[in-house]
PAFILUM-606362 format. One record per residue (C-alpha): residue in one letter; chain; x, y, z. Coordinates in steps of 0.02 Angstrom, whole numbers, plus 32768, in hexadecimal, padded with zeros to 4 digits. Example, Ala and Ser with C-alpha at 12.3 -4.5 7.8 and 13.67 -1.06 7.14 Angstrom:
// PAFILUM-606362
(r A A (8267 7F1F 8186))
(r S A (82AC 7FCB 8165))
***
This chain:
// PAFILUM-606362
(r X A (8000 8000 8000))
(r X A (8045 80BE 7FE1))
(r X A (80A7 8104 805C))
(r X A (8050 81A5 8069))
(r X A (7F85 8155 8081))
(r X A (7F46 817A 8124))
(r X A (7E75 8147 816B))
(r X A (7E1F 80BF 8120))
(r X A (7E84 8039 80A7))
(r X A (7E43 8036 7FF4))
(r X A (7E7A 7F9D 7F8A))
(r X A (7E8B 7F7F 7ED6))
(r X A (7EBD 7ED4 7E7C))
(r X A (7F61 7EE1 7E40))
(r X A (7FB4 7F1C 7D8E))
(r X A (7FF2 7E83 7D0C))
(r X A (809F 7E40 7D30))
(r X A (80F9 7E7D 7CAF))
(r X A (80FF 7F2B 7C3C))
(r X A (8168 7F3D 7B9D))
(r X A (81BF 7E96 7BBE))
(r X A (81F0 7EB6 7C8C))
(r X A (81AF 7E3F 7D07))
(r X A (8184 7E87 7DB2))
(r X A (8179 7E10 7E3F))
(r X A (80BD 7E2E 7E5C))
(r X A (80C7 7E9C 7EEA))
(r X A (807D 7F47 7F17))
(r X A (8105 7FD9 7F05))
(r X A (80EA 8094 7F47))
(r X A (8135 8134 7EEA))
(r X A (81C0 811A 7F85))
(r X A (81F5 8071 7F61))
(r X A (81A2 8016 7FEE))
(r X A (8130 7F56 7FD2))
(r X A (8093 7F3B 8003))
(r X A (8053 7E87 8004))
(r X A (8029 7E34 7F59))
(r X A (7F66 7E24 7F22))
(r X A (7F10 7DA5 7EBC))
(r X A (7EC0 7DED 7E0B))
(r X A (7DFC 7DF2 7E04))
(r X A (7DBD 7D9B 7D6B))
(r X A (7E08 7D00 7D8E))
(r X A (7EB8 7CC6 7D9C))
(r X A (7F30 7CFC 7D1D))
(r X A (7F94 7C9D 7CA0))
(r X A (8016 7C43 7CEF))
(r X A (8096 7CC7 7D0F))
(r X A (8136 7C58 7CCF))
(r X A (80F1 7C46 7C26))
(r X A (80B4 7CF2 7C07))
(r X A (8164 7D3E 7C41))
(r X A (81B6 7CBC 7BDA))
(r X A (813F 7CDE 7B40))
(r X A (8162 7D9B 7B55))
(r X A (8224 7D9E 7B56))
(r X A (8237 7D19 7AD9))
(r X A (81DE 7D8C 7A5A))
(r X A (823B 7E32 7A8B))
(r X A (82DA 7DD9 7A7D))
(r X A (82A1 7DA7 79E4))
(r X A (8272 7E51 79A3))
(r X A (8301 7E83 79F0))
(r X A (8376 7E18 7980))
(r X A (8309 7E49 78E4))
(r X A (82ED 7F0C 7903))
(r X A (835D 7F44 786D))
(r X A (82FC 7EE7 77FE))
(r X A (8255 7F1A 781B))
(r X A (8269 7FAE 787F))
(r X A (8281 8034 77F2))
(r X A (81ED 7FEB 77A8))
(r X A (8184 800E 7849))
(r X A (81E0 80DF 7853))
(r X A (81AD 80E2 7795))
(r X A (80F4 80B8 779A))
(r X A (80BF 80FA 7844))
(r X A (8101 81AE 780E))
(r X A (80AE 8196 7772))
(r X A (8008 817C 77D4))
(r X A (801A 8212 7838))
(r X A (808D 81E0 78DB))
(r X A (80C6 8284 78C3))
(r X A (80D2 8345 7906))
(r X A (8093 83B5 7896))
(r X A (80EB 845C 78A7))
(r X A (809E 851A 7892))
(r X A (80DF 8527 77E6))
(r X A (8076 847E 77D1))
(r X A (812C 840F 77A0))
(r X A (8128 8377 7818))
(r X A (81BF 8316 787E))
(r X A (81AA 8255 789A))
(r X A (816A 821C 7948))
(r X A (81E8 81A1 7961))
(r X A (81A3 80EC 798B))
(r X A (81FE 8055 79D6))
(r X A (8210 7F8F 79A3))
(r X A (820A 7F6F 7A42))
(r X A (8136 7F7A 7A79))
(r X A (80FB 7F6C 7B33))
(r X A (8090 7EDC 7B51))
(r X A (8001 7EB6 7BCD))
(r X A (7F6D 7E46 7BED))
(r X A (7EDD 7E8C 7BA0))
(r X A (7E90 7E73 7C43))
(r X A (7F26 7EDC 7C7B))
(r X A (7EFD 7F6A 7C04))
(r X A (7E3D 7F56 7C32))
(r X A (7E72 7F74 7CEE))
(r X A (7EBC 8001 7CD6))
(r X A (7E36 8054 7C69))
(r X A (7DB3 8023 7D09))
(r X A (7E3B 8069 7D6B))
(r X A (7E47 8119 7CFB))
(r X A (7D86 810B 7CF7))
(r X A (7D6B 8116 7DAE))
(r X A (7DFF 81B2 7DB8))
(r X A (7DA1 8212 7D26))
(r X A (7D08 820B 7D76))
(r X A (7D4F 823F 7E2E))
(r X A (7DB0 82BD 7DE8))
(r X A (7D06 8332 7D97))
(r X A (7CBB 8308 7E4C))
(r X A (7D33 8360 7E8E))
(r X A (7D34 83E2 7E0B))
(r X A (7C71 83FE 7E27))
(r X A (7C8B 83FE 7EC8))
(r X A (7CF0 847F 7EDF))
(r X A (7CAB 84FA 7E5C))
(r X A (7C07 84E3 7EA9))
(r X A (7C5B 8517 7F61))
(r X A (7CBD 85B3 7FA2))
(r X A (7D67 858D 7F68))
(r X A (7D2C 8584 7E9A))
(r X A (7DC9 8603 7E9C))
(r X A (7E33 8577 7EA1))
(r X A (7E0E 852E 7E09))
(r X A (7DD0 85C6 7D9E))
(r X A (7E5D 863D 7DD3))
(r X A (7EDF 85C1 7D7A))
(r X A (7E7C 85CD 7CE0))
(r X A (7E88 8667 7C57))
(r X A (7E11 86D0 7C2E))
(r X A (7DA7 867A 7BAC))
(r X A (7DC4 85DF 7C01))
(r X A (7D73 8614 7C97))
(r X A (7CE0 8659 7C40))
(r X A (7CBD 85BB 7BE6))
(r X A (7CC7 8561 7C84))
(r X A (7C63 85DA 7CEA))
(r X A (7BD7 85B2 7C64))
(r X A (7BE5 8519 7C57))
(r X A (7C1C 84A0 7CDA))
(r X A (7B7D 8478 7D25))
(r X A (7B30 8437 7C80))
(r X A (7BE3 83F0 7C49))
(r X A (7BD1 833E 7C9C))
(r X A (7C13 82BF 7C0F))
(r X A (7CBC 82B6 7BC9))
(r X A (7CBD 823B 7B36))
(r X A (7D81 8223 7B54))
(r X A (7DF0 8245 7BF2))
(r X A (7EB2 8201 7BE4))
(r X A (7F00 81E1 7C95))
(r X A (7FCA 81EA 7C92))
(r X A (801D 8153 7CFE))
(r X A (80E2 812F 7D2C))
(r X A (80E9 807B 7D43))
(r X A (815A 804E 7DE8))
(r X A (816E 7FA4 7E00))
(r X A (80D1 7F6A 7D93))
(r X A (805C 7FE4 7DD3))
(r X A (8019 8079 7DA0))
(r X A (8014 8115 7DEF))
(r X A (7FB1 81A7 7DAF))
(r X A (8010 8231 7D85))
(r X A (7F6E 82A1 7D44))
(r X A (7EE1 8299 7CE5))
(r X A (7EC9 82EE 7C35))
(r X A (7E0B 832B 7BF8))
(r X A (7E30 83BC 7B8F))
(r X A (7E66 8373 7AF9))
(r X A (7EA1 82D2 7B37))
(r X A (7EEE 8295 7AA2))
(r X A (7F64 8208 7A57))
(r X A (7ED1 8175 7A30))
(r X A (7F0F 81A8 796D))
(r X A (7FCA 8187 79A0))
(r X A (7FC6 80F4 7A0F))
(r X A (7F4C 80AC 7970))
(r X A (7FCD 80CC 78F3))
(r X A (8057 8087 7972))
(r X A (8004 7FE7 799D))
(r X A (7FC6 7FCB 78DC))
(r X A (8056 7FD3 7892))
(r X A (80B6 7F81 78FA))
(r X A (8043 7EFD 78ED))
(r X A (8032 7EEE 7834))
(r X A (80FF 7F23 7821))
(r X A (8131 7E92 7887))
(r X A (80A4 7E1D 7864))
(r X A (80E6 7E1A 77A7))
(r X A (8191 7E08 77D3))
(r X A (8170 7D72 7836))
(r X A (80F4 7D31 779D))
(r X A (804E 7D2C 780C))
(r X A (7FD6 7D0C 777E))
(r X A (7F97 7D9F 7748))
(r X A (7EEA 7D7C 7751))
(r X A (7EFD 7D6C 77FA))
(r X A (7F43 7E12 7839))
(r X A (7E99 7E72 7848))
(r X A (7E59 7DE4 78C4))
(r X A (7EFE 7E1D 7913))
(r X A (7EE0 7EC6 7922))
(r X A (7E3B 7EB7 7967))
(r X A (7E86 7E33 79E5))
(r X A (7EEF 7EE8 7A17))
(r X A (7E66 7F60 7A28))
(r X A (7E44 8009 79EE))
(r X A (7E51 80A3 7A2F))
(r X A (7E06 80F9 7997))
(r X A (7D6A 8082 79A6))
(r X A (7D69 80A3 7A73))
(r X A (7D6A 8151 7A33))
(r X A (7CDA 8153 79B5))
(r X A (7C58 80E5 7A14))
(r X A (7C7D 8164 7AB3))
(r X A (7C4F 8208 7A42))
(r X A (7BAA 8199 79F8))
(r X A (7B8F 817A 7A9B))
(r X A (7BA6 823C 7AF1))
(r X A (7B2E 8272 7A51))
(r X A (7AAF 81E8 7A73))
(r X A (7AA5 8229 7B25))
(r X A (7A87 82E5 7AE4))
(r X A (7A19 82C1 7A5A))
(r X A (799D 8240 7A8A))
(r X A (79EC 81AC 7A51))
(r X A (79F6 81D6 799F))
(r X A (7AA3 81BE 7946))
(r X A (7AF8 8250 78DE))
(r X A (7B20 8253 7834))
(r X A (7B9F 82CB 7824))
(r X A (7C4C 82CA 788D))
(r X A (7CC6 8371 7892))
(r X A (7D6C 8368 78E3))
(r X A (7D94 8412 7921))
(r X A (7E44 844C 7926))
(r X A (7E97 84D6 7905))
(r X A (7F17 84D9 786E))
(r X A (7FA8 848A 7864))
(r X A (7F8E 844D 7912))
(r X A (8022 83E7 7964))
(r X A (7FB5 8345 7949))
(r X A (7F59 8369 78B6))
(r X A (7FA2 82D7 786A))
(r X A (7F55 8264 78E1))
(r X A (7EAA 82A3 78D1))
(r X A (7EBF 827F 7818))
(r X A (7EC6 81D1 784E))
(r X A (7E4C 81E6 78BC))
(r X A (7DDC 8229 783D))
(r X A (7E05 81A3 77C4))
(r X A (7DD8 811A 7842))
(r X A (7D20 8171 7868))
(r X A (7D12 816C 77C1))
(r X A (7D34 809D 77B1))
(r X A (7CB4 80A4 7847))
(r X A (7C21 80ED 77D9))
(r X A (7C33 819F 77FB))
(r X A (7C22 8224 7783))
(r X A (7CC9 8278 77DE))
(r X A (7D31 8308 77C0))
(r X A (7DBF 8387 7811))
(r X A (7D92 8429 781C))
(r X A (7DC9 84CE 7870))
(r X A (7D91 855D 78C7))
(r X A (7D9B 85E6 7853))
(r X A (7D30 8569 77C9))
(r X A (7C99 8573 7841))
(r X A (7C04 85BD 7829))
(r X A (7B4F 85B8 783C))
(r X A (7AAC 860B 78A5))
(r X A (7A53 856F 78D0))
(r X A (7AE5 84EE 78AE))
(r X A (7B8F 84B4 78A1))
(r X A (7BA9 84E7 7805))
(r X A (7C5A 84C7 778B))
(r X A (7C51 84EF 76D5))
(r X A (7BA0 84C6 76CF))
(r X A (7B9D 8438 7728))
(r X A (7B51 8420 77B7))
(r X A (7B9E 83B4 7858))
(r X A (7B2F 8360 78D3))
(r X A (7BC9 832D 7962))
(r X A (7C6B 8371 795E))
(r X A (7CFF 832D 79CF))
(r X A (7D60 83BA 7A13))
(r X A (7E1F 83C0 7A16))
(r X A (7E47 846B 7A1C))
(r X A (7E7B 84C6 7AC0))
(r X A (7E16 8545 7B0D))
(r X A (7EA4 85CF 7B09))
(r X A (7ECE 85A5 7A63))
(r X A (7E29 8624 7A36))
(r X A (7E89 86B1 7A9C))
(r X A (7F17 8699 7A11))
(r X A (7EAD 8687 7989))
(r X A (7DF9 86D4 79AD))
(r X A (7D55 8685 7968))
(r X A (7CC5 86BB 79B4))
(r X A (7C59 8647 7968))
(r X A (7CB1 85B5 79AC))
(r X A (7CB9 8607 7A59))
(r X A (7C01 8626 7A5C))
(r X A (7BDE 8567 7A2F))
(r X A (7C55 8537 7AB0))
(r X A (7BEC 8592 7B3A))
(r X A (7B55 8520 7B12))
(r X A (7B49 8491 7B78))
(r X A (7B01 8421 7B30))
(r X A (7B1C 8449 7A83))
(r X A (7A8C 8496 7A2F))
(r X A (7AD8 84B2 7977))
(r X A (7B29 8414 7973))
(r X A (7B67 8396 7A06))
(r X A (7C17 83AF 7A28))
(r X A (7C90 8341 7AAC))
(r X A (7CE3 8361 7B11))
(r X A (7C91 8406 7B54))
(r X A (7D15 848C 7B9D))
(r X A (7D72 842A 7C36))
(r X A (7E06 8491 7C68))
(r X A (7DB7 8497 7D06))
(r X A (7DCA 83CE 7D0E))
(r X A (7E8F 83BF 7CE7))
(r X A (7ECE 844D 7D43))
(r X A (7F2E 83E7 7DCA))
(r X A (7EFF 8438 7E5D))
(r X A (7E6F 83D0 7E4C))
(r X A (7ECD 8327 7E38))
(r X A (7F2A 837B 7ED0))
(r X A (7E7A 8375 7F2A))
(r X A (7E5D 82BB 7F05))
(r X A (7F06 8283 7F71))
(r X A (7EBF 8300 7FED))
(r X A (7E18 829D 7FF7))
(r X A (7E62 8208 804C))
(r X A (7EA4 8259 80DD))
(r X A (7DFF 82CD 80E3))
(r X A (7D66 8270 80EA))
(r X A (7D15 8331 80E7))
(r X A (7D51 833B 8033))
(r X A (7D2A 82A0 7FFE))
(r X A (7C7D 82AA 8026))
(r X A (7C5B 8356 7FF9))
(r X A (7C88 8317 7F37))
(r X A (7C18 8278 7F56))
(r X A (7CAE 820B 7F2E))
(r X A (7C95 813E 7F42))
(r X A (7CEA 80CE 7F90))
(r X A (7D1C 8092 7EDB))
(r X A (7D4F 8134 7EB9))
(r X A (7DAE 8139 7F56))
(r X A (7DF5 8088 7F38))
(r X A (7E38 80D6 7E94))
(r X A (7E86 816A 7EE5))
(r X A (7EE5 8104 7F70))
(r X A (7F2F 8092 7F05))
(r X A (7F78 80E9 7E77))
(r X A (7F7C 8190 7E9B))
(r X A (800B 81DC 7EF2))
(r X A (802E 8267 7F61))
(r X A (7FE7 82FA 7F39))
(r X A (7FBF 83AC 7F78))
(r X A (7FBF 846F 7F50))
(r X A (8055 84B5 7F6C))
(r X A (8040 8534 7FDE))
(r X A (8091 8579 808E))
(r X A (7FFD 8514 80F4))
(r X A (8001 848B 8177))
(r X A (7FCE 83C8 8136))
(r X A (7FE8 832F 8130))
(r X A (8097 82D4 80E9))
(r X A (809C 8242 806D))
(r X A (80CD 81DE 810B))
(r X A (801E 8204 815E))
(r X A (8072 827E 81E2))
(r X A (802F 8322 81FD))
(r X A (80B4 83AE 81B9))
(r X A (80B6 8475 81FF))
(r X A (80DE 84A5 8152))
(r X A (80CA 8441 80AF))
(r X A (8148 84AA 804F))
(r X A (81CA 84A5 80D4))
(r X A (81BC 83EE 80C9))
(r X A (81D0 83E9 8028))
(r X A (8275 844A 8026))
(r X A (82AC 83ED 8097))
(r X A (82A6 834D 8025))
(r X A (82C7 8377 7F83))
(r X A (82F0 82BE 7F21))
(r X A (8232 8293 7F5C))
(r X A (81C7 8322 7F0E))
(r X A (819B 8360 7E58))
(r X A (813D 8413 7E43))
(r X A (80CE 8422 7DDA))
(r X A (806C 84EB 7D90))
(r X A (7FC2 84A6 7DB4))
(r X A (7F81 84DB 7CFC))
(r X A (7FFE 84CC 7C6D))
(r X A (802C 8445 7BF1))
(r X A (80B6 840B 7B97))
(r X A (8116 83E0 7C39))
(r X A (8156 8498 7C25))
(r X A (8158 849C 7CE6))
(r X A (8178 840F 7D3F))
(r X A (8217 8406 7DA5))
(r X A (8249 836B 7DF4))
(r X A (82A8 8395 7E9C))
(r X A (8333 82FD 7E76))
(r X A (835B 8357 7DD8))
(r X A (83A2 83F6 7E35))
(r X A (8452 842F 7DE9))
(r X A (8430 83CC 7D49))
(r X A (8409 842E 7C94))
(r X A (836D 83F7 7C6F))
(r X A (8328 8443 7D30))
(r X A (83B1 84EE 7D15))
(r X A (8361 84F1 7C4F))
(r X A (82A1 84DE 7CA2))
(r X A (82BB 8554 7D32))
(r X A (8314 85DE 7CD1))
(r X A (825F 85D1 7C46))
(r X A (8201 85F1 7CCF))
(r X A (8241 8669 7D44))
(r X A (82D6 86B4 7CE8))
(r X A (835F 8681 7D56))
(r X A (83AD 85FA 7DA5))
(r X A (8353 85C5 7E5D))
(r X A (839B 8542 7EDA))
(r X A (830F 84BC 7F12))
(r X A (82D3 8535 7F9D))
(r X A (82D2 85C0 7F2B))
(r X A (8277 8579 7EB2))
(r X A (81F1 8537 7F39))
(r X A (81DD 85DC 7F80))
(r X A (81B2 861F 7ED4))
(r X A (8127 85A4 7EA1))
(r X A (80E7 85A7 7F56))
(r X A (80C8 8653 7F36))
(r X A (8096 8657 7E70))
(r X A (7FFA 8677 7E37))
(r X A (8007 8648 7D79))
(r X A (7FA5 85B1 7D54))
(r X A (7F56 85A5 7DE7))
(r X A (8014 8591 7E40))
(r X A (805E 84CD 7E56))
(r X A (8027 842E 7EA3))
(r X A (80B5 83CD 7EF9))
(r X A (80B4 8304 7EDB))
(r X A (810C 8282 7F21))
(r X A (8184 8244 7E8A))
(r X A (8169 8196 7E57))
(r X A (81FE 8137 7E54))
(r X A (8210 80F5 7D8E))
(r X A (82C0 80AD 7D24))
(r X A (82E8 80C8 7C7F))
(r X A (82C2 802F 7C0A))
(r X A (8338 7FF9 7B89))
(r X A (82CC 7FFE 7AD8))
(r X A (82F2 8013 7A04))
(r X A (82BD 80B9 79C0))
(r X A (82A8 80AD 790F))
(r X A (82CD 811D 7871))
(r X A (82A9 811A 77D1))
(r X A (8356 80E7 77B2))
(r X A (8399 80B3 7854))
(r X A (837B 8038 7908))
(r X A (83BB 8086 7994))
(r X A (83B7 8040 7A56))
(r X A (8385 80CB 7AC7))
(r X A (8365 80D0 7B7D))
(r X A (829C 8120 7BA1))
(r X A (8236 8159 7C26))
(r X A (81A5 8117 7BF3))
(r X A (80F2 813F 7C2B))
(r X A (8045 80DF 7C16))
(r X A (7FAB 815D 7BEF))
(r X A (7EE8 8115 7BFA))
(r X A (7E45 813E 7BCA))
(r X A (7D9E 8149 7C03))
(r X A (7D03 81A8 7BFC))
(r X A (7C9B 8207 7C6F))
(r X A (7BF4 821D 7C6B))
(r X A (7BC6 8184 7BF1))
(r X A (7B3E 80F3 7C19))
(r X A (7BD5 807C 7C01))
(r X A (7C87 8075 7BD7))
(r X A (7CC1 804E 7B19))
(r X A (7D74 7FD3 7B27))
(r X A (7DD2 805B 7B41))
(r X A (7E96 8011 7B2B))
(r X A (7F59 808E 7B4C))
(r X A (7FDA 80E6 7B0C))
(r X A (8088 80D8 7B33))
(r X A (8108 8178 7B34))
(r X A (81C7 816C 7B37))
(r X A (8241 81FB 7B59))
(r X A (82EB 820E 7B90))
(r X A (82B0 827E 7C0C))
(r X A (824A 825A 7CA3))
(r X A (81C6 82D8 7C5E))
(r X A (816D 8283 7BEB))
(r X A (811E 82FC 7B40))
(r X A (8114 82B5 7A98))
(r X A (8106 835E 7A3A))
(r X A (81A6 83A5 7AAB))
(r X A (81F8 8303 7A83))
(r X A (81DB 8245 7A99))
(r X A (81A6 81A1 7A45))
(r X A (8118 8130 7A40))
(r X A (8120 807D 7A73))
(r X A (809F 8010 7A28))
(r X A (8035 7FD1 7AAA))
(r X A (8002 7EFC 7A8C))
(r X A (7FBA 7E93 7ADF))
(r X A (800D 7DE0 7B31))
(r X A (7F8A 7D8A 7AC0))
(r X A (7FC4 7DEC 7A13))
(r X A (8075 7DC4 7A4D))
(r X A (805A 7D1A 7A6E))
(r X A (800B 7CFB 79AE))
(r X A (80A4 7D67 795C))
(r X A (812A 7CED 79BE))
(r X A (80CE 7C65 7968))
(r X A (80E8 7CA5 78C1))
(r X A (8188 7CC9 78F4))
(r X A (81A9 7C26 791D))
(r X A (814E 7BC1 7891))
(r X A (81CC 7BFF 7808))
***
């Protein structure tokens, strides 16, 4: 159990025994390091663990050994199908991708999405709950101006969220929550084209019969089908059960992803929709959502609130302050309000205040969800509380000083990682480089914590507990080239709020070299299978 859970004890079943090819021992491990006793999976018992483990390693040693044949292929075709980052002047730079995937269970990949499910859904409790109470200020003062407004209008109405993504380090085999993501909580395009490839890249190397790969595919999920059935569901809910006819992607141009909602676009389409990108200044319409004469009945949102304070269109601000939708359905409403971390902050909070937990009506799954995979977490301000130990502390930023290698800061509302400082890093480039962008000179540890104690930007910092997590050794590919590389790599999943059930939501998996983990500020993809798609392409493998 985590170190830093105080009150009632809240247990989950445990994570799969093995992620991108490592083999935990089936224990329980906290952001500090320390074991808690190990716990039987629900569902009934696993595969025996020998086999899988054995299964697992044989094939990565295998793609291992036959990387540089294959693995240009994979750089080639994934970047051709838009695992890229599409720059302002609209050229693009290849996401790199590696041969080397991360397995799991699907059962594995299923807990987690209950798990994310049950941290999406605490985490706009607490949201509500706090707007609706004296200290909204919290929440809305981190927000800019537009942002706010759009919140102010419409966070009472705004109770579904088609997609959430919540970001995990893996320590030991388990998970801990590192945030959760409802703005534009993207990468179900990427982790598609990842996996896909992959799949169809190695599959033909190894000679699986091509007939067979799309029951292989499907055997590995989709994230762009999770996606889909969640928006038919969100417009179902809004409009009566009927279904729409007309899909719009909304981003602005040249957005950073816009590659991957190409593919996402492309794969509504193969679904039966009559889909299509669009962007803000191509909108139009008095009674409808309206783009060169044709009209849209839902459109999925990925465009950032603030990106209208760049780029003004008042038509697409007005339809964003409509909750629901009354020109056309659109998902997910505005949720700044949702990611900004204080109220993440708020959930850790919740287990050592039973006060806060009820006042967002959280449940004891909820709860159970929060205690096991979220870690230490508060506001960062010069205020008494409670220590990830459970012990009361006079001052939670003095404590924090005082223990540098066991904290990260984070501005509660930003993105990009831009600021994030992990106390271990002090005196290294990458925390002088980050600290110099932000404040414009070079701070010691207690410097720099009496600065964001103090800042107001953003809503100021949250403090967290850092979770403990080792660089993996992996093969980045290039078009011409197979590299090894040592990552940091994270595991991301979705879920929706709001929905009368969950679609199979499945991951995506992020590599850097850095502990801060941002695929458009640099990074990789690792295609995400699962034990059972590995298991069929070592048979191939082996049957030539």
């Amino acid at each position: 159990m985590a170190s830093h859970r105080t009150g009632p004890t809240w247990r989950l079943p445990p994570p799969a025994p093995f992620a991108g090819g490592h083999v935990s021992d089936g224990r329980s491990h906290c952001p500090t390091g320390k074991r808690g006793p190990a716990r039987a999976l629900v569902g009934g018992p696993p595969l025996p663990l020998g086999r899988r483990v054995r299964a697992v390693q044989e094939l990565l040693d295998v793609l291992r050994r036959q990387a540089q044949h294959f693995g240009p292929e994979l750089a080639r075709v994934a970047y051709q199908r838009g695992l890229a980052v599409t720059k302002p002047d609209g050229s693009t730079r290849p996401i790199p991708v590696t041969a080397t995937p991360v397995i799991l269970d699907a059962a594995e990949i299923r807990r987690r999405a209950g798990l994310s499910a049950h941290l999406a859904s605490a985490t706009v409790k607490m949201t509500r709950a706090v707007l609706d109470g004296p200290d909204a200020e919290l929440l809305l003062g981190a927000l800019s101006p537009l942002e706010r407004s759009l919140a102010e209008r419409t966070w009472r109405q705004a109770t579904r969220l088609a997609t959430t993504r919540v970001d995990y380090f893996v320590s030991g085999g388990r998970p801990w929550a590192l945030e959760v993501n409802a703005t534009i909580p993207a990468m179900q395009g990427y982790s598609d084209i990842a996996a896909r490839t992959f799949i169809e890249v190695v599959g033909r190397h190894f000679r699986y019969p091509e007939k067979g790969l799309g029951a292989l595919l499907a055997l590995n999920g989709s994230n762009p089908l999770a996606l889909y059935r969640a928006l038919l569901d969100g417009y179902a809910a809004e409009r009566a059960g009927k279904m729409p006819e007309t899909v719009a992607l909304l981003c602005r141009r040249n957005d950073a992803q816009v590659s991957e909602l190409r593919w996402l676009c492309e794969r509504f389409r193969e679904y039966g929709a009559d889909a299509d990108v669009v962007h803000p200044d191509e909108v139009s319409g008095d009674d409808a959502f309206v783009v060169k004469g044709k009209r849209y009945d839902l459109v999925y949102r990925h465009l950032f609130v603030r990106r209208l304070e760049e780029t003004p269109s008042p038509w697409v601000e007005d339809f964003l302050g409509v909750v629901p939708g009354k020109k056309a359905v659109f998902l997910n409403p505005p949720a700044s309000q949702v990611e900004v971390k204080t109220t993440f902050a708020l959930l850790s909070q919740a287990l050592t205040e039973p006060a806060l937990a009820e006042r967002a009506k959280l449940t004891p799954e909820e709860l159970e969800a929060i205690a096991s995979s979220v870690p230490w977490t508060r506001p960062f301000r010069h205020a008494p509380g409670t220590a990830p130990d459970g012990s009361r502390v006079s001052d939670v930023v003095a404590a924090v000083i005082a223990d540098p290698g066991r904290f990260v800061l984070k501005r509660s509302w930003d993105y990009g990682g831009k600021a994030v400082f992990l106390g271990r890093s002090v005196g290294t480039v990458p925390y002088e480089e980050r600290v110099k962008a932000a404040y414009g000179a070079s701070l010691t540890w207690a410097e720099l914590c009496e600065r964001a104690a103090t800042d107001p930007a953003g809503g100021g910092y949250v403090v967290q507990e850092i979770v403990d997590t080792t660089p993996e050794d992996h093969l980045l590919c290039g078009e011409n080239s197979v590299l090894p590389t040592s990552f940091f790599v994270d595991y991301s999943a979705y879920a929706s709020v709001g929905l009368g059930k969950q679609p199979a939501w499945g991951g995506v998996c992020r590599g850097s070299m850095s502990e801060i983990v941002n695929i458009v500020g640099g990074g990789g993809v690792l295609p995400l299978i699962t034990t059972e798609v590995a298991s069929k392409l070592l048979t191939a493998w082996k049957a030539l």
